[in-house]
TORNUKOL-19016 format. One record per residue (C-alpha): residue in one letter; x, y, z. Coordinates in steps of 0.05 Angstrom, whole numbers, padded with zeros to 5 digits, always signed. Example, Ala and Ser with C-alpha at 12.3 -4.5 7.8 and 13.67 -1.06 7.14 Angstrom:
2
A+00246-00090+00156S+00273-00021+00143
! end
This chain:
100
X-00142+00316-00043X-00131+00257+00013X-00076+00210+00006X-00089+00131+00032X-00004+00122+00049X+00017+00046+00075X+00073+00044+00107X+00097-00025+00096X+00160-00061+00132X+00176-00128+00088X+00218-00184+00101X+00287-00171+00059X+00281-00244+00035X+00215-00228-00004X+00232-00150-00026X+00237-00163-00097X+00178-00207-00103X+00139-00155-00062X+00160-00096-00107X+00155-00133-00174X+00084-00156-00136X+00066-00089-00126X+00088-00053-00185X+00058-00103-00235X-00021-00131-00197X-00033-00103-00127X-00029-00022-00137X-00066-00023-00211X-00118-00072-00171X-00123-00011-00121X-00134+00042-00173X-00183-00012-00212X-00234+00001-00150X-00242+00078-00183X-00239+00100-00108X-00164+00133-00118X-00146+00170-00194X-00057+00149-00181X-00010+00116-00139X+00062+00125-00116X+00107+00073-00086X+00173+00103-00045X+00238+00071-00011X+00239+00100+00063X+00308+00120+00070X+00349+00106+00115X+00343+00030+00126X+00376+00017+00189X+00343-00059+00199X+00381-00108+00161X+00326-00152+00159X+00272-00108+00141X+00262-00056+00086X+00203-00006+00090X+00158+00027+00032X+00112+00073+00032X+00053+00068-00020X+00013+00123-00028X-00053+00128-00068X-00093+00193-00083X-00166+00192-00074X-00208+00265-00096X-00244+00262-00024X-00245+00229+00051X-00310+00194+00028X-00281+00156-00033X-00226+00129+00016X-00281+00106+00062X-00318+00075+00012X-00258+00041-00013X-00248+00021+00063X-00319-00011+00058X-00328-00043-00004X-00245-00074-00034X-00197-00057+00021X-00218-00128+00058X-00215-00168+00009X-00149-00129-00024X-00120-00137+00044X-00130-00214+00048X-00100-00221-00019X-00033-00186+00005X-00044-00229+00069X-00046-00299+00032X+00013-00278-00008X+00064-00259+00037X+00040-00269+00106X+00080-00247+00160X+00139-00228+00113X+00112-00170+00109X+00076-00119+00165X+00042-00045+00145X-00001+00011+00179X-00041+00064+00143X-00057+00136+00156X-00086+00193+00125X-00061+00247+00094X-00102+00318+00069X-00066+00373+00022X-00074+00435+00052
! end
């Protein structure tokens, strides 16, 4: 199992749009691409900023070549969506993770 996790610091002015965003269109849109089989969305704790709040979204994908191909063919696209909606209210970096 690999896990696609975005780390994503957003704008405390836009957090509940963001969530409700997230929770309701952009992580079901994600799954939709039948690259990853679930999702997760988590609250990094502490939050020390008081102008930014970070999450961390994890999706789970069977193998390292679904996540590519996701990379390939939606992420672009799914990226530019989050992009035109909340700009730069919002900032994220990805990594990967493998269960061992």
């Amino acid at each position: 199992m690999v896990i696609y996790n975005v780390t994503v610091a957003v704008d405390k002015a836009i957090e509940q749009e963001w969530v409700h965003w997230m929770k309701t269109e952009h992580m079901d849109e994600v799954v939709a691409t039948g690259y990853f089989s679930e999702y997760r969305l988590f609250r990094i704790l502490p939050q020390e900023d008081e102008y930014v709040v970070s999450y961390a979204v994890q999706y789970l994908a069977e193998s390292i070549f679904a996540v590519n191909q996701y990379f390939q063919t939606s992420a672009p696209a799914l990226r530019q969506k989050s992009q035109d909606k909340f700009g730069d209210k919002q900032v994220a970096f990805r990594t990967l993770l493998e269960a061992v």
